[in-house]
C-alpha positions, -999 to +999 in steps of 0.1 A: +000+000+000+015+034-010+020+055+018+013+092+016+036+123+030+017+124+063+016+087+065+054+091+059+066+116+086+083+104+119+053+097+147+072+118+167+064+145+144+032+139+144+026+139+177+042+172+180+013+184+158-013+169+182+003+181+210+012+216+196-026+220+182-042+212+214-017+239+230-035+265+205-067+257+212-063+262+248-053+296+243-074+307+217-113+311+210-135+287+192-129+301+156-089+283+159-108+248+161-134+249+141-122+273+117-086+260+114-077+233+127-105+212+116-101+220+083-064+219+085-065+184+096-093+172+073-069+191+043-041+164+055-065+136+058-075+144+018-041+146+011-030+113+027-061+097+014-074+091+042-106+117+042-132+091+045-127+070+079-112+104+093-146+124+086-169+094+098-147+088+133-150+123+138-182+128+133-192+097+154-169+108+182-180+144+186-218+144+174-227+133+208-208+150+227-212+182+207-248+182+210-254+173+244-228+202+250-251+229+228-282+216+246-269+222+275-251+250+277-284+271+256-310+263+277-292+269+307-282+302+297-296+333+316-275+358+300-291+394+290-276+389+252-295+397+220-319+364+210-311+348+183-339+325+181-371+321+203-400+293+199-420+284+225-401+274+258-370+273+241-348+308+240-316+305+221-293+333+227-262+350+212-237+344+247-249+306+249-242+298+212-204+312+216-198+294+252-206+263+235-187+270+207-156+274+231-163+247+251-168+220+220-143+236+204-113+218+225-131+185+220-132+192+181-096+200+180-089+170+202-110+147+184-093+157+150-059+155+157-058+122+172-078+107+148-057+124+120-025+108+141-039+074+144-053+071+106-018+081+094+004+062+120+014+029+123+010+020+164+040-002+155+061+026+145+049+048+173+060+025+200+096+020+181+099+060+181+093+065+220+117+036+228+142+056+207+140+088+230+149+061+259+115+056+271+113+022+292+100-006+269+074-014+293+059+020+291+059+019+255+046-019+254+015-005+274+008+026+255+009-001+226-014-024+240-039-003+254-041+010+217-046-020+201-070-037+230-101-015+218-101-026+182-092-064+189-121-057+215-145-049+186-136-076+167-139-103+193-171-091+203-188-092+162-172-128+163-190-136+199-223-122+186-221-139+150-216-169+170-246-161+191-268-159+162-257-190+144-270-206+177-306-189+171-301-160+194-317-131+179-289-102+176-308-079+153-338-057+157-350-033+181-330-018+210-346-044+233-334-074+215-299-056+208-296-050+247-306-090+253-285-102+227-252-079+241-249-085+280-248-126+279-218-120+252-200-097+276-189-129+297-174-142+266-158-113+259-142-104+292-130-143+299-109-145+265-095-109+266-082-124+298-072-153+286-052-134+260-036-111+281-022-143+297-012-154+263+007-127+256+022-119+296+039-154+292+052-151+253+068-116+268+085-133+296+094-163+272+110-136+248+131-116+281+112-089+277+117-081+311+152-085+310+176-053+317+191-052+286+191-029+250+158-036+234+164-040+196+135-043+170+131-059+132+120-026+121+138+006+116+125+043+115+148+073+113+136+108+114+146+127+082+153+166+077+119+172+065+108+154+101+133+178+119+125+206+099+085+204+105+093+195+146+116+226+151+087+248+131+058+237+148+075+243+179+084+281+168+053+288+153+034+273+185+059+298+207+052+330+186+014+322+182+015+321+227+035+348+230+013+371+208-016+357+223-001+371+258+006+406+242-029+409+229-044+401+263-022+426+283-020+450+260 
C-alpha cells in the first residue's frame, strides 16, 4: 500500500502536531478549532487519502458529545444577550451559542488531531519511536497495547455475537433485542480478553522482555530533515502564536 507524505513523517512529528494544536486551542477562541484546525486536519486527511474514515470517526466521536454540550449550555443560559432565536419554551441566545462553541471547540480540535495521528500512523512505528527517545520498553509496550485492545475488542465481540446468532439468538432488531443479545456475550468477551492477556504476559517473559538489557527491534524508522524541519517549526510557530496571544491580552 503506497503510503502518503503524512503517513510518511516520523510519529514523533506527528505527535508534536497533536500536542502543539491542542496547546493553541487552549489559548485561543472557538474560531482556531473549528475554523482552522478542523479543516487543517481534514486538508491532511485528503491529502494522505485518508478523508473518509477520518470524517466518519470524527463525526461519530463528537456528534454526541457536541450536542449534548449545545443543549446544554443554551438552555441553561440566563444571559441578557441579544436572542437569536425564540420558539415556544425554548430561547436560544447569542452568549450561549459562543460558550458552546468554546467549550466544543477543544473536543473538536482533540478529536481531530488524534484521529488524524492514528489514521496516518502505524502504532507499530509509534511505539519503536518512543523507545528511541529512551522511554522504558514497558511503558511503550502499554501505551501499545492499550491502543490496540479496543479494536481487537471490537472484533472479538462481532465474532462472539455472530456466533450467538448461528446458535438462534436473535442479535438484530430493536434496541430491546440488541440490549438481550449484548450482555450474555459480555462474559465471553471479558474471559478471553483475559485469557489473551495471559497469552501474551507469558510469550513476553518467554522472549526476556523483562530483562535489563538494549531492546532491539526488526524494524527501523529514522527521522529525516523534513521530520526535523516540521518538529523545530511547529514548535516556533506554537511559541510566537503564545506569545502574541499574551501581548494581545495585556496590552
Amino acid at each position: 500500500m503506497k503510503k502518503g507524505f503524512i503517513t510518511k513523517l516520523y510519529p514523533l512529528t506527528k505527535a508534536m502536531f497533536v500536542g502543539c494544536m491542542l496547546i493553541i486551542g487552549l489559548v485561543s477562541d472557538w474560531r482556531v478549532g473549528y475554523l482552522v484546525v478542523l479543516p487543517l486536519c481534514l486538508l491532511f486527511a485528503i491529502i494522505d487519502g485518508v478523508a473518509k474514515p477520518f470524517i466518519i470517526k470524527v463525526f461519530g466521536a463528537l456528534v454526541v458529545f457536541v450536542v449534548f454540550i449545545f443543549a446544554f449550555k443554551i438552555f441553561l443560559d440566563k444571559s441578557a444577550s441579544p436572542i437569536v432565536f425564540q420558539y415556544a419554551f425554548i430561547t436560544i441566545r447569542q452568549q450561549g451559542i459562543l460558550d458552546a462553541l468554546n467549550q466544543t471547540s477543544i473536543l473538536t480540535i482533540l478529536a481531530s488531531a488524534i484521529i488524524l495521528f492514528f489514521e496516518t500512523t502505524d502504532v507499530e512505528e509509534f511505539m519503536i519511536s518512543l523507545q528511541q527517545i529512551n522511554m522504558s520498553h514497558m511503558i511503550s509496550y502499554v501505551i501499545l497495547s492499550t491502543l490496540q485492545m479496543i479494536p481487537e475488542m471490537f472484533k472479538k465481540s462481532k465474532i462472539i455475537m455472530q456466533a450467538q446468532q448461528a446458535r438462534g439468538i436473535e442479535t438484530e432488531g430493536n434496541l430491546w433485542l440488541r440490549t438481550k443479545a449484548f450482555f450474555p456475550s459480555l462474559g465471553p468477551l471479558i474471559i478471553s480478553s483475559i485469557a489473551d492477556l495471559e497469552e501474551r504476559a507469558i510469550t513476553l517473559e518467554v522472549r526476556g522482555f523483562s530483562a535489563d538489557v538494549k531492546k532491539t527491534s526488526y524494524k527501523e524508522i529514522n527521522k529525516t530533515p523534513y521530520d526535523r524541519t516540521i518538529f523545530w517549526s511547529l514548535i516556533a510557530a506554537t511559541a510566537a502564536y503564545i506569545g502574541w496571544r499574551i501581548f494581545t491580552w495585556l496590552f
